[in-house]
Residue frames as qw, qx, qy, qz and C-alpha x, y, z in Angstrom:
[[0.470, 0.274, -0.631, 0.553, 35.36, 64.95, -23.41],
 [0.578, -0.570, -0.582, 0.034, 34.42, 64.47, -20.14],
 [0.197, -0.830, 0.230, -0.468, 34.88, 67.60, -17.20],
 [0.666, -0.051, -0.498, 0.553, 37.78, 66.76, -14.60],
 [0.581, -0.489, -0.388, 0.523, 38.55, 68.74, -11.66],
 [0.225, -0.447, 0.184, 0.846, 40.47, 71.32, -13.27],
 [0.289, 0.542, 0.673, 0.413, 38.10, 71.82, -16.29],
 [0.138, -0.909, -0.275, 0.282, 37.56, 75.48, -14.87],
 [0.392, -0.704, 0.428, 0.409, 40.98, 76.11, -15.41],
 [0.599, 0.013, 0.686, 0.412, 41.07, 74.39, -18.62],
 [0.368, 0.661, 0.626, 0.188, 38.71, 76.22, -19.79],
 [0.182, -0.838, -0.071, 0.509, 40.21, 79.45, -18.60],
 [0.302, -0.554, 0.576, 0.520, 43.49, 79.43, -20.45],
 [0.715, 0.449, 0.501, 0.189, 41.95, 77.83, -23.89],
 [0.192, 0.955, -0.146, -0.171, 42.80, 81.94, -25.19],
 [0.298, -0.763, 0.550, 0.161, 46.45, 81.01, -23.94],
 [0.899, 0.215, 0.373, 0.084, 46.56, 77.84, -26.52],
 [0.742, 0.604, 0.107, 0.271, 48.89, 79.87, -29.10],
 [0.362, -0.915, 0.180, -0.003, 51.04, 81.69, -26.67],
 [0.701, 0.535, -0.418, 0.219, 54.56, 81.50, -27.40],
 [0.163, 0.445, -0.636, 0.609, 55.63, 82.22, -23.99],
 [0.506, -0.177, -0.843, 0.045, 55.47, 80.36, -20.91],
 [0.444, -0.476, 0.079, -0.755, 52.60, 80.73, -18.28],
 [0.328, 0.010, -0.912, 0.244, 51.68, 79.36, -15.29],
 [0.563, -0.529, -0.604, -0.196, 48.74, 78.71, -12.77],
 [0.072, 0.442, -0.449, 0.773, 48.83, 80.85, -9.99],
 [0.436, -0.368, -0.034, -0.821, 47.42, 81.19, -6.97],
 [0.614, -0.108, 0.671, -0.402, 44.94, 78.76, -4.90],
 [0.854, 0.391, 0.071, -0.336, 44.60, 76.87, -8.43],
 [0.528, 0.719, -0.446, 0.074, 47.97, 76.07, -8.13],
 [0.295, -0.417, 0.701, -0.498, 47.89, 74.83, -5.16],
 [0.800, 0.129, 0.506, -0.295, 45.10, 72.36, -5.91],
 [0.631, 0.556, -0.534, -0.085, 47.27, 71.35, -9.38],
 [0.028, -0.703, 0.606, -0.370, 49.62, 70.59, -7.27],
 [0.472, -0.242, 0.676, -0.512, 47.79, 68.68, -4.86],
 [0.070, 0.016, -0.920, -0.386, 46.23, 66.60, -7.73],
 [0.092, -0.518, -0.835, -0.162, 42.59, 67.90, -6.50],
 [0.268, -0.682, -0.273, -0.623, 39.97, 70.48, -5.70],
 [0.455, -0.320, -0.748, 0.363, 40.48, 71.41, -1.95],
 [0.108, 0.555, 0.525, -0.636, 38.48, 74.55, -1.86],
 [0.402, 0.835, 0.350, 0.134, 36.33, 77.19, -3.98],
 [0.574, -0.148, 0.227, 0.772, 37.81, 79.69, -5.99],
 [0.317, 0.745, 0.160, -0.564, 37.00, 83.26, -7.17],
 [0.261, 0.824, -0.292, -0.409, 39.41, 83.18, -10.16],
 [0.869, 0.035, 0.021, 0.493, 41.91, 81.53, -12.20],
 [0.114, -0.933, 0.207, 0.270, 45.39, 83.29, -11.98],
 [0.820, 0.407, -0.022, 0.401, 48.27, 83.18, -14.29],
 [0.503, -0.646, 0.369, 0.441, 51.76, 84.24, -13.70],
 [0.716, 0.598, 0.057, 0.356, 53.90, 85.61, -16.66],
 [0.505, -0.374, 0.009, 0.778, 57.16, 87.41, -16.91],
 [0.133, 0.793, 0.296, -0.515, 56.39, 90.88, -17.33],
 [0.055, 0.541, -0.513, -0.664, 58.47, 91.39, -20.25],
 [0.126, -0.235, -0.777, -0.570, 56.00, 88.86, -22.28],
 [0.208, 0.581, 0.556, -0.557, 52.91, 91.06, -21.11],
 [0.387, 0.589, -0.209, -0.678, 52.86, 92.36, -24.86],
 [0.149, 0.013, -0.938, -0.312, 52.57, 88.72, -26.48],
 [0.116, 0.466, 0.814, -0.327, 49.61, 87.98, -23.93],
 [0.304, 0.570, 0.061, -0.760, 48.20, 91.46, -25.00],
 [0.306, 0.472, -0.520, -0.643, 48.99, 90.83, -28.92],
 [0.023, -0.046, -0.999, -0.008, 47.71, 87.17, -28.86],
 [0.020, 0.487, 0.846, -0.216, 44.19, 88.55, -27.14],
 [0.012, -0.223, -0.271, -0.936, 43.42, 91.29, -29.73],
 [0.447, -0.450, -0.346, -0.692, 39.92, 92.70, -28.97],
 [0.451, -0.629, -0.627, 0.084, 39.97, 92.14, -25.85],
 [0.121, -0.871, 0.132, -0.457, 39.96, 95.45, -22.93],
 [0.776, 0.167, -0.395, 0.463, 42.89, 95.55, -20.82],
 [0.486, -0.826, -0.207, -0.198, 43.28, 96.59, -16.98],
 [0.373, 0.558, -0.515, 0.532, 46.41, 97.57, -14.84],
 [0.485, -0.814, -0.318, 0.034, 46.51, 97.67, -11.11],
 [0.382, 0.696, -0.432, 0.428, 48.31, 100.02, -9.86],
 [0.456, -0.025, -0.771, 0.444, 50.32, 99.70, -6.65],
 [0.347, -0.471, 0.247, -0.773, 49.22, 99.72, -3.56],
 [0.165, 0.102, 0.940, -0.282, 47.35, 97.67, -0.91],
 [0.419, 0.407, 0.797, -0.156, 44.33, 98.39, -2.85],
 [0.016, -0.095, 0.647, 0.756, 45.68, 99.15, -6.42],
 [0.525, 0.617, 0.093, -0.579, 42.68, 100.41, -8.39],
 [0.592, 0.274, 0.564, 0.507, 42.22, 99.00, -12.05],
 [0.209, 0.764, -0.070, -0.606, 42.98, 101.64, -14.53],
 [0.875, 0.441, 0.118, -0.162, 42.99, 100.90, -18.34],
 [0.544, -0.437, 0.437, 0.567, 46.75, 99.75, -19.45],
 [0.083, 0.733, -0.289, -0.610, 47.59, 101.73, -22.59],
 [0.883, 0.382, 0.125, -0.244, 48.03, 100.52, -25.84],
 [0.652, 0.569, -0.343, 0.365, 51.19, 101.22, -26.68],
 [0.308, -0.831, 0.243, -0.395, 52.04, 101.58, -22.77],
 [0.602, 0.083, -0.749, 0.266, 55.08, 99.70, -21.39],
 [0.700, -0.677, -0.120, -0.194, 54.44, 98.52, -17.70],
 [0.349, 0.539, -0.463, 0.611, 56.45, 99.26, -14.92],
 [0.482, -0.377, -0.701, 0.366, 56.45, 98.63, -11.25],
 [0.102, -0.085, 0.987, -0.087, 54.91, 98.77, -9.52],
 [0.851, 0.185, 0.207, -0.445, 52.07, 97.37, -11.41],
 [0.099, -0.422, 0.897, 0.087, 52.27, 94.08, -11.23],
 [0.276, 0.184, 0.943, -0.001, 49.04, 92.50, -12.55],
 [0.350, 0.157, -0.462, -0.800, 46.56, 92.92, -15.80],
 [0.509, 0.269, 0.708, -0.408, 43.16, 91.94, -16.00],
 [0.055, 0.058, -0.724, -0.685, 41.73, 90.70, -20.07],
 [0.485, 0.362, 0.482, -0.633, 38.32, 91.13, -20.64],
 [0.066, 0.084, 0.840, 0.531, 37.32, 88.66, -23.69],
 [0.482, -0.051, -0.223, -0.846, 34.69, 88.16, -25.55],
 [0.694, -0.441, -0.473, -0.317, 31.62, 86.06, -23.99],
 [0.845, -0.410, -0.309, -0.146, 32.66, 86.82, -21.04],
 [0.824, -0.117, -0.276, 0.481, 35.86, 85.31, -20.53],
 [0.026, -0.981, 0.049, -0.184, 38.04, 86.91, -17.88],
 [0.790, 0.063, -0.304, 0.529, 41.90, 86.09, -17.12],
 [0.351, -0.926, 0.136, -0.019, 43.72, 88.06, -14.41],
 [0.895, 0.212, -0.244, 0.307, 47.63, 87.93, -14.95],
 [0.661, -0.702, 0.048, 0.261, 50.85, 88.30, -12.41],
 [0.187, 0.920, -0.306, 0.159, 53.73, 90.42, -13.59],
 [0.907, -0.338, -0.019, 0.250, 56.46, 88.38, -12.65],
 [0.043, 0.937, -0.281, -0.205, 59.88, 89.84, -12.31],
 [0.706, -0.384, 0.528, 0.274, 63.31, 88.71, -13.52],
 [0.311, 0.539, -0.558, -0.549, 65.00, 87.82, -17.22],
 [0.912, 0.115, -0.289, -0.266, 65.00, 84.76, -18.93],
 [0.681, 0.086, -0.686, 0.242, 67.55, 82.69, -16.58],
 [0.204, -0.202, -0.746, 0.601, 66.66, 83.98, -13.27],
 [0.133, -0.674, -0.305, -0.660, 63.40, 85.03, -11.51],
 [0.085, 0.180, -0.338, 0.920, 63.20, 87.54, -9.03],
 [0.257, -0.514, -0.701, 0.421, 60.65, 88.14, -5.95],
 [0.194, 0.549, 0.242, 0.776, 59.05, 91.55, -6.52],
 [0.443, -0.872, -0.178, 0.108, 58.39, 91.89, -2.92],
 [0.451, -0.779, 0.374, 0.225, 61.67, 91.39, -2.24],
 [0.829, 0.515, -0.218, 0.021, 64.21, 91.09, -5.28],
 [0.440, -0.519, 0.726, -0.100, 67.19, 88.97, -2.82],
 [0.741, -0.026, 0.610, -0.281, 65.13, 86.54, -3.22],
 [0.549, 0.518, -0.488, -0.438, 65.86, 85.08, -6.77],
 [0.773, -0.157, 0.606, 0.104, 65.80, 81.22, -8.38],
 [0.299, -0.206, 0.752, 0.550, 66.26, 80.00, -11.53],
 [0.520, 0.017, 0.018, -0.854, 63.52, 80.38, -13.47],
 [0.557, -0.071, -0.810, -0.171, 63.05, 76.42, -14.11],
 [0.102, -0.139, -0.782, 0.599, 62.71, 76.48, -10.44],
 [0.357, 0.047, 0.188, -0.914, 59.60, 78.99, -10.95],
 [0.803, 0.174, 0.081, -0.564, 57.10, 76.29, -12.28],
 [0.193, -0.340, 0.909, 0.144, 56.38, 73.29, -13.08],
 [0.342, -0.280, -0.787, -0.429, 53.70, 70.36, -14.91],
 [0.639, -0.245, 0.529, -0.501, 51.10, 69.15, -12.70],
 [0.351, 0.157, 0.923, 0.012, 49.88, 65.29, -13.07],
 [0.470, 0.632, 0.538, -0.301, 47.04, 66.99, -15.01],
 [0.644, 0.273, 0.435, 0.567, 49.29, 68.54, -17.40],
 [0.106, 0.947, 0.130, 0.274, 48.73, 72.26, -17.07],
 [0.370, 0.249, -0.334, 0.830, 52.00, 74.37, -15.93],
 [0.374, -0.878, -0.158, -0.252, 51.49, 76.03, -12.70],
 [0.131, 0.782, -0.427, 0.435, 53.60, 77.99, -10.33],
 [0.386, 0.093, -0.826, 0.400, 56.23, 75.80, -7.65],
 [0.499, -0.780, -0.377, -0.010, 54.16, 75.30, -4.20],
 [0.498, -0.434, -0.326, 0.676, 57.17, 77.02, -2.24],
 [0.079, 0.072, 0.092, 0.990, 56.88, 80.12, -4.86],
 [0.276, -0.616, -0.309, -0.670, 53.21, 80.49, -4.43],
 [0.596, -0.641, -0.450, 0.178, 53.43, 79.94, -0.22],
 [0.368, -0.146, -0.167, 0.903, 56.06, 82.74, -0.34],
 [0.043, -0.154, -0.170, -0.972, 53.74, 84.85, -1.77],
 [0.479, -0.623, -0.309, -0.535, 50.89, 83.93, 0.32],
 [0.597, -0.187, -0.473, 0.620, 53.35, 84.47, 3.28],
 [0.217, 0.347, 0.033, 0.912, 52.89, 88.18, 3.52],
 [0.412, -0.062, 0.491, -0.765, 49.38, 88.33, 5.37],
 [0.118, 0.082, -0.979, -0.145, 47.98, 84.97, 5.52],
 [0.625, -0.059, -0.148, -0.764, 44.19, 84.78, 4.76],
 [0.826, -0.006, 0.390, -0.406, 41.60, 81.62, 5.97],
 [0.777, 0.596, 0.005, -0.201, 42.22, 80.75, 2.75],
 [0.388, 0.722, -0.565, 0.096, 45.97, 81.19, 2.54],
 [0.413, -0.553, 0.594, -0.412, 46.03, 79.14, 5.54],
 [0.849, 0.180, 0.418, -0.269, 44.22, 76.14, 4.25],
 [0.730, 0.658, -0.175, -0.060, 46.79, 76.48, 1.52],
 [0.086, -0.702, 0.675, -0.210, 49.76, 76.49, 3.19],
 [0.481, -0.371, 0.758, -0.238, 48.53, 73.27, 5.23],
 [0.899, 0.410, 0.110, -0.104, 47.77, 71.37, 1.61],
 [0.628, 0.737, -0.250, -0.010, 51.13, 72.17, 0.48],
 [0.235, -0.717, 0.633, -0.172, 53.52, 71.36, 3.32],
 [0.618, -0.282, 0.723, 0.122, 53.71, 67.94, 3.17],
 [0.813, 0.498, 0.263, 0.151, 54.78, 68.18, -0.41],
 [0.350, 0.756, -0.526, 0.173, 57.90, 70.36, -0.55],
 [0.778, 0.202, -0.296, 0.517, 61.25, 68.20, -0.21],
 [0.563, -0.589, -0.122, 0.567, 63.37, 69.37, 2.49],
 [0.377, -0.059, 0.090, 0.920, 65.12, 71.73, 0.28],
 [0.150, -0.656, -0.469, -0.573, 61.77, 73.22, -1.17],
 [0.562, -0.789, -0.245, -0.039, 60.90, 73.73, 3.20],
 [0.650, -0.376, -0.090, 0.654, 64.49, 75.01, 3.60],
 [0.238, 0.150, 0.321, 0.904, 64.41, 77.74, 0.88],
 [0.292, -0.555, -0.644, -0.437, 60.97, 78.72, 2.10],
 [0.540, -0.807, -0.150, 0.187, 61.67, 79.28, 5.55],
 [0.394, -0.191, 0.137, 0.889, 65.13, 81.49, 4.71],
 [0.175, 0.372, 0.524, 0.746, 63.06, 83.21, 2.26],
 [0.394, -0.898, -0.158, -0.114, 59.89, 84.75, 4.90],
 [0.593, -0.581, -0.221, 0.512, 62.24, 84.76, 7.34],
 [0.380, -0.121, 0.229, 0.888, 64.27, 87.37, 5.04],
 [0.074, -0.173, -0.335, -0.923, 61.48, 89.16, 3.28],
 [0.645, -0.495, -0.330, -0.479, 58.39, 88.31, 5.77],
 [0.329, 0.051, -0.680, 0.653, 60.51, 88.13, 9.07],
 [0.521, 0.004, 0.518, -0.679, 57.73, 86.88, 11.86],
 [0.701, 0.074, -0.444, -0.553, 55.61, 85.33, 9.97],
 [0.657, -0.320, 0.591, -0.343, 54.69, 81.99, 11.94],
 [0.958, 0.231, -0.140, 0.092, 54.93, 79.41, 8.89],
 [0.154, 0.667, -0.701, 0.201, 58.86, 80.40, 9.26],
 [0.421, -0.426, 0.698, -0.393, 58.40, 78.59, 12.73],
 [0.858, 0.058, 0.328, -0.391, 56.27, 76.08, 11.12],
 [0.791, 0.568, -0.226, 0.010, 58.79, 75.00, 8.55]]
């Protein structure tokens, strides 16, 4: 089979092939899903789960070594327990496989018919609303839910994301986006830009 764009990503998530529960592409690799192409480099791949199936992901990738961060602005990795349930605020688990392979995953918050913003837990959609296909066929997270969350302090990077994704949300997508900083990232200059 020939290597596409997203073959990085394809190759990430191969582990994630028997998961019962549903994951999604985070990040700046969601952003280029989205977009339908590579528009910069990338350190990682990220995934996005709901924290309450962080013990499927776990039980799915026996043998591999499992990391926590905790909170903070520069959460340390500490090992995440075996039998330890997670709690905010750690909100993301690194999986060390074998050859190699590393996955880094996002705690999402919420139940099974709404998620919830863990900056700021106002902020809630449906969860259908949280993700969606791409054209390539991998699930990744909505563009407005991953610009909220690179609203907060807005890296080179985050910047270069933002201006890939804006002329793809739908008015409502750029109305719920700008209520949403404005309410849990109040300043922020995309507000102004949206």
């Amino acid at each position: 089979m020939p290597k596409d764009e997203f073959s990085r990503v394809r190759e990430a998530v191969l582990p994630l092939a028997d998961l019962q529960a549903p994951w999604f592409v985070a990040g700046g690799w969601a952003v280029d899903l989205s977009a339908g192409g590579v528009t910069r480099a990338h350190k990682d791949v990220d995934l996005a789960i709901a924290r309450s199936d962080a013990p499927a992901v776990r039980t799915l990738l026996h043998g591999w070594s499992w990391q926590k961060a905790s909170g903070g602005l520069h959460g340390r990795l500490e090992p995440w327990g075996a039998d330890e349930i997670l709690k905010p605020p750690v909100h993301e688990l690194h999986a060390y496989g074998p050859g190699g392979r590393a996955l880094e995953f996002l705690l999402e918050e919420g139940d099974a018919a709404n998620w919830v913003y863990r900056r700021d837990a106002r902020v809630t959609l449906p969860r259908a609303a949280f993700g969606k296909k791409s054209a390539s066929g991998l699930p990744c997270v909505s563009p407005a839910i991953v610009l909220l969350y690179k609203a907060k302090e807005p890296t080179a990077d985050d910047q270069a994301d933002f201006k890939t994704l804006l002329p793809l949300l739908d008015a409502s997508w750029r109305t719920w986006l700008k209520r949403t900083i404005e309410l849990s990232h109040p300043g922020r200059r995309w507000a102004r830009q949206l």
